[in-house]
N, C-alpha and C positions, 0 to 999 in steps of 0.2 A: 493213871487208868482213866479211859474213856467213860462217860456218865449218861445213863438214859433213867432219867426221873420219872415214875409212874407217881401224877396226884391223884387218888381216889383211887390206889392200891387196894379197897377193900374191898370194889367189886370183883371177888376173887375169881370168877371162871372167866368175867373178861379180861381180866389181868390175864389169868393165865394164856389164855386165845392170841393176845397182843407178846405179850413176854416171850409166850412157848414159839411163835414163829420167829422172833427174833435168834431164840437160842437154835433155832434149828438152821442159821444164817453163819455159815465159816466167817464172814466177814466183820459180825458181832461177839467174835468168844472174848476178846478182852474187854470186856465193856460190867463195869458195874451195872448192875441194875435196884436203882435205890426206889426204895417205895415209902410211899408218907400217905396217911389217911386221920380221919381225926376220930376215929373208931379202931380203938386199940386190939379188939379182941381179931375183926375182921382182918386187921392188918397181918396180926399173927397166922391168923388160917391161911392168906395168903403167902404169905414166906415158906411154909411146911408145906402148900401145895409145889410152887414155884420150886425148893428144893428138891424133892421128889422129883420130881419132872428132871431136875438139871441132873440129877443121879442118873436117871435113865436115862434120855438123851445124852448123858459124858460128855455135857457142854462145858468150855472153859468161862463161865460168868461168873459174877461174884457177886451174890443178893445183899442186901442191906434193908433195915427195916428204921425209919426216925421218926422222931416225933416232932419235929423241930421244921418247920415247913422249907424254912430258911436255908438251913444245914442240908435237906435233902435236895436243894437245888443248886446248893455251893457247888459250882465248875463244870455242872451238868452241861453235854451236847446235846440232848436232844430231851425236849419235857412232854410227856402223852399225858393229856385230862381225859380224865372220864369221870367228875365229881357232881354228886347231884344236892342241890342244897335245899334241904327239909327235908329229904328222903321221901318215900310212899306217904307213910306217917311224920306229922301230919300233912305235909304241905299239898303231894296229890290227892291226898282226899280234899281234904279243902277246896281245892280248884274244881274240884267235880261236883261238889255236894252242893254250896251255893250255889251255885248258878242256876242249879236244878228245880231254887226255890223259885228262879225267877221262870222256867218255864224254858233252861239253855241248857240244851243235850249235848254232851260230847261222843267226841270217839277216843281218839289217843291224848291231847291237849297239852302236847311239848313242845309245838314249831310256832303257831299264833291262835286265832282263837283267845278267848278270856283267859284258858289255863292255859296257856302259852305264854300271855303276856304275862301274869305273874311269875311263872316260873322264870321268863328273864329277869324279871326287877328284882328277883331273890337269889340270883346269880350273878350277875353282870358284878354286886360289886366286888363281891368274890375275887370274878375274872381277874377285875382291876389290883387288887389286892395281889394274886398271885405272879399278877405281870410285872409288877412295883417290885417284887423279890427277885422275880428275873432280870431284873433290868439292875438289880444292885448284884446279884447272887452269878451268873451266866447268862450277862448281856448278849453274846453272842450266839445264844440258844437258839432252836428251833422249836415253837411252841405244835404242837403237834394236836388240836381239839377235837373231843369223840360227843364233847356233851351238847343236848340240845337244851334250849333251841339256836340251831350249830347258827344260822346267819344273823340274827341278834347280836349270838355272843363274840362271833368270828368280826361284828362288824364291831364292838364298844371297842376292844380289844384292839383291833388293826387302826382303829380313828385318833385312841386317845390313848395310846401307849406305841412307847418304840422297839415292843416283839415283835420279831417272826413270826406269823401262826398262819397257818393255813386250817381251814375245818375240812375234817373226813366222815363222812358217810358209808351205812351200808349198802346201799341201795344202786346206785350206780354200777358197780359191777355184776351185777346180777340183771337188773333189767331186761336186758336184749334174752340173753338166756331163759329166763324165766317165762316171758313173756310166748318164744317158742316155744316152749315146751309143755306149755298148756294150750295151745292152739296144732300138737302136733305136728309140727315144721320141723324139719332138721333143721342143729345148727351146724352147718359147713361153710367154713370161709367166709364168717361173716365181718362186714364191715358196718360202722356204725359211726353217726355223729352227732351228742346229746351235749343240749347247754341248756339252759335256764339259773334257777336256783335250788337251795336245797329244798329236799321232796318234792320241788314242782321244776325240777329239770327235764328238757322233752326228745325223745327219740327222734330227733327233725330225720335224718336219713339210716334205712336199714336196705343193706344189700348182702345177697349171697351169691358168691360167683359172676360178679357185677352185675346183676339183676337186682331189679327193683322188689321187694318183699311188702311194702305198703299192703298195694292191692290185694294181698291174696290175705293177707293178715285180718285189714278190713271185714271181707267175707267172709273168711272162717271168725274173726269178732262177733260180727250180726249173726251171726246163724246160732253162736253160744250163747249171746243175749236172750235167748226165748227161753231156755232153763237157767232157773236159779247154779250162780257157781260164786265162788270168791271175791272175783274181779271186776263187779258189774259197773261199781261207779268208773273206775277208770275204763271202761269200753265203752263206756257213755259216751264221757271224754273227747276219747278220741274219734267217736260217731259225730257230737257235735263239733269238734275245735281239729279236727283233723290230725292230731297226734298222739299219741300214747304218752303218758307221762311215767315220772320210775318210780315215785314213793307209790306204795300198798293203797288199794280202796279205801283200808279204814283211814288213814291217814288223810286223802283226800277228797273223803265226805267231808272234812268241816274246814276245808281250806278255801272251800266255793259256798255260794248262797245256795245254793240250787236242790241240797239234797237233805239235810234233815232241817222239815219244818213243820212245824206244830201245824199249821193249817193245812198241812200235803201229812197227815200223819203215815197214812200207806206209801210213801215213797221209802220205809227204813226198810218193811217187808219188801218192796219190789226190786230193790237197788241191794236187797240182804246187808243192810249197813249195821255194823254191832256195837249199839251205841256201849257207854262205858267200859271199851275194849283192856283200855291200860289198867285201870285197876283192878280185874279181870287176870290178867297177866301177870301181874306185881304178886297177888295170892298165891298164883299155880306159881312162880319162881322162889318166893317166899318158901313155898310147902315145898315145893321139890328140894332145895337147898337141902331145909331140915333132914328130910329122908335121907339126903344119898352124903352129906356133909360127912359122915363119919366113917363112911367107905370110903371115900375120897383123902382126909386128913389118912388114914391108917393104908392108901394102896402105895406101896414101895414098886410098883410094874406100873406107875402112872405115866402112860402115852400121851401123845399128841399130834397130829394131823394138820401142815402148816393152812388155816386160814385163807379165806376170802379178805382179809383187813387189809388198806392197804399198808398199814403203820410199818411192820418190819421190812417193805421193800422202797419204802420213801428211805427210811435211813441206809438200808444198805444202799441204794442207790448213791445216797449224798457219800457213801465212804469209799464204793469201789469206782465211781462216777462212771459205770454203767449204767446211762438211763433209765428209766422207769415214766411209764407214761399212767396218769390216772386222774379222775373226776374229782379235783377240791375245790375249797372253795375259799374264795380269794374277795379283798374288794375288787370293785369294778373299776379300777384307778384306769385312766385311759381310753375307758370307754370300751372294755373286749368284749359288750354286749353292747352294741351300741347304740339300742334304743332301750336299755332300762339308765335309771341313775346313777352317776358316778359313784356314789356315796352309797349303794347298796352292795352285798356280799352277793355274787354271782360263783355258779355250779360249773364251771368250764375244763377241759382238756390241760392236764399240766405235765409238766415232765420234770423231777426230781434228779440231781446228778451234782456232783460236788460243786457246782454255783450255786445250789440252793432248789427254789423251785421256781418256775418259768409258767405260767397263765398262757395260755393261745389265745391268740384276738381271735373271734366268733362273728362277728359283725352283727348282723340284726337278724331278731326274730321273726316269725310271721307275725306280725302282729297283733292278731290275737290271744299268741301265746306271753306276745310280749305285754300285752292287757291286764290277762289271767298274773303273770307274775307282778306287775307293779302293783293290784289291788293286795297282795299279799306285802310288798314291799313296803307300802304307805305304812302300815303298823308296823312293821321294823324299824322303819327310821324313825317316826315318833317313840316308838319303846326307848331305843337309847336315849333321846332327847330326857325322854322322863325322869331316865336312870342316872345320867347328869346331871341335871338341873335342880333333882328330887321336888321338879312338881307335880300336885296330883292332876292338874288341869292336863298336863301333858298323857298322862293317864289315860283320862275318860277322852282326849281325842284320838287316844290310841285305839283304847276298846271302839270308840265308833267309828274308825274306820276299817275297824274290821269286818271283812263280810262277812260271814255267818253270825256274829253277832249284831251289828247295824240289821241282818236280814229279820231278825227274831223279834229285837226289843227296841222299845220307845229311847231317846234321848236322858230322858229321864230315868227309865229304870238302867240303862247302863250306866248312869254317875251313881245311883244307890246300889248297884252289883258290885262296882269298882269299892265303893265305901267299906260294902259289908266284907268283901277280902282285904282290903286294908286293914280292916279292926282283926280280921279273922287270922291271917299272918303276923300279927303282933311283931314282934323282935325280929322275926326274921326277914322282915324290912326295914332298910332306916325311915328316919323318920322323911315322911312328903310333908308338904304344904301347901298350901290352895293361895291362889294371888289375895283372895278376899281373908282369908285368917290372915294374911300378913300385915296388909289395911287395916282391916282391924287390932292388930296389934300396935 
């Protein structure tokens, strides 16, 4: 029997979201579907959810639930992540709450930024860990990644292990649409071509009916700008840098210097940025779970409506080798952006089909887009460096080259921010070392 490994099985409604489009896929009924989490209760809610759902849907899959990381990847084709290490508690608090001491405001703090960068160095070895089982367990797997921060971990992963993985995102499929429909444009016939990187991938051309859609976007952008709405820093955006980008405003206020800063304190009210949005989130998900958890484990009529994800149609594609085209995220081996660096994870056009998955060369960005993404990129490739190496020097030139944090704090207090989350993550990082505690040693 064919094998699709869910790791982090316990987020159970995205499980179900990813699973339930798969079962709703003729070309997946024979396909175990094995789930492994390191949270046993969770795991079970998922199983009883996923069951229910296969009752109703009269999908032919076959759920499995292990404990054994190993065992749930034994002979798997395809492995989906979506595992987050430290959870809300403590780790995103953590990442939120110091820095705060230092006078460093977030919004969401999983892609870079300070609590970006943590959140890789308390995953990546993870990653590594889980690719080392594929690589013994279903070498010939498809690593399939949902967690961020998706090009960090997409890059440790593709550099220094020999899995398959492509990173998937929400965002990309949604953009062009989204983006219409709050500017009032029909969407008809549209055609579109977006690359970059994750969360900062760029609508370079939008046409409908081979017409150019820029200009009139533009217009009706400026004229939204004078009232407060959702979207403001990304119309900013594309006011100053002439594109639109696909990740959310809150997400890229703190991926640029520009928009939260203690000395522009009225730029959060003018730009309506909601600083500590994720843990925010995390509560309202948290409390909603509790609520409706037990309507959910007891509904035997549990539906489902196949997903925006692209996960169930990358694999069926790879089974019926029917194409399937979509935004992942690849390294840049070759150059298919070819003014960012090789060595970086790029957001480009791929097409899934039983060869695997195929990257489109992009060629070059405007160059100021291609700006805006390498100042984001310079901290990704130092974060792996760090997470390698385990030094903490690698660290503090990671945090200072991050813009919104370089924009905020001295040299100084970003190697004592770095410190005090080091001390503050304990265990759930290995151990760093600084070149001087080694000398001194």
């Amino acid at each position: 029997m064919k094998k699709i490994t869910f790791i982090g099985a316990g987020s159970t409604i995205f499980t179900k979201n990813v699973l339930g489009d798969c079962m709703m896929s003729p070309a997946l009924q024979d396909f175990e579907f094995a789930l492994f989490d390191i949270d046993a209760d969770r795991l079970s809610e998922s199983k009883v959810l996923l069951n229910a759902l296969k009752n109703t849907l009269n999908a032919g899959v076959t759920i499995k639930t292990y404990t054994d990381r190993k065992e749930a990847l034994n002979g798997a084709k395809y492995v989906i992540n979506a595992i987050q290490v430290g959870g809300y508690k403590p780790s995103t608090v953590i990442d939120f709450e110091i820095p705060k001491k230092y006078g460093l405001r977030q919004t969401i703090a999983d892609t870079i930024g300070i609590g970006g960068l943590f959140r890789a160095l308390r995953t990546i070895p993870v990653m590594l860990e889980i690719a080392k089982d594929m690589e013994d367990a279903c070498p010939d797997a498809w690593l399939l990644n949902y967690t961020n921060p998706m090009a960090t971990l997409t890059g440790a992963v593709s550099r220094y292990t020999n899995v398959k993985m492509v990173g998937l995102c929400h965002s990309v499929q949604v953009c062009t649409s989204d983006l219409l429909k709050d500017l009032d444009i029909p969407y008809e016939n549209i055609e579109e071509r977006i690359a970059g990187i994750n969360h900062m991938a760029w609508l370079l051309e939008i046409k409908s009916n081979g017409k150019d859609l820029y200009p009139e976007i533009k217009k009706r952008a400026k004229e939204k700008q004078q009232t407060k709405h959702h979207d403001m820093v990304r119309y900013e955006l594309m006011d100053k840098f002439g594109f639109y980008v696909t990740e959310s405003s809150e997400h890229n206020a703190e991926y640029h210097p520009f928009f939260i800063k203690e000395k522009y304190p009225e730029l959060i009210e003018r730009f309506n940025i909601p600083l500590d949005e994720y843990p925010r989130r995390c509560e309202e998900q948290i409390s909603n779970w509790l609520k409706t958890k037990e309507e959910l484990m007891n509904d035997q009529n549990l539906t489902h409506e196949r997903s925006h994800e692209y996960g169930s149609r990358i694999i069926e594609a790879m089974e019926t080798n029917e194409p399937f085209v979509f935004g992942g995220n690849v390294l840049n081996t070759g150059g298919l952006i070819s003014n960012l660096p090789e060595k970086a994870v790029v957001e480009v056009p791929c097409i899934a089909n039983r060869n695997g998955i195929t990257p489109a060369y992009m060629g070059e960005l405007p160059e100021q887009l291609a700006a805006l993404n390498r100042s984001n990129i310079n901290t990704q490739l130092v974060t792996i460096e760090a997470a390698i190496t385990k030094s903490k020097e690698k660290i503090y030139q990671a945090a200072m080259l991050d813009p919104h944090t370089a924009a905020e704090l001295s040299m100084d207090d970003i190697i004592s921010l770095c410190d005090d989350l080091i001390e503050a993550h304990g265990d759930m990082l290995p151990e760093y070392e600084s070149a001087k505690e080694a000398v001194r040693q």
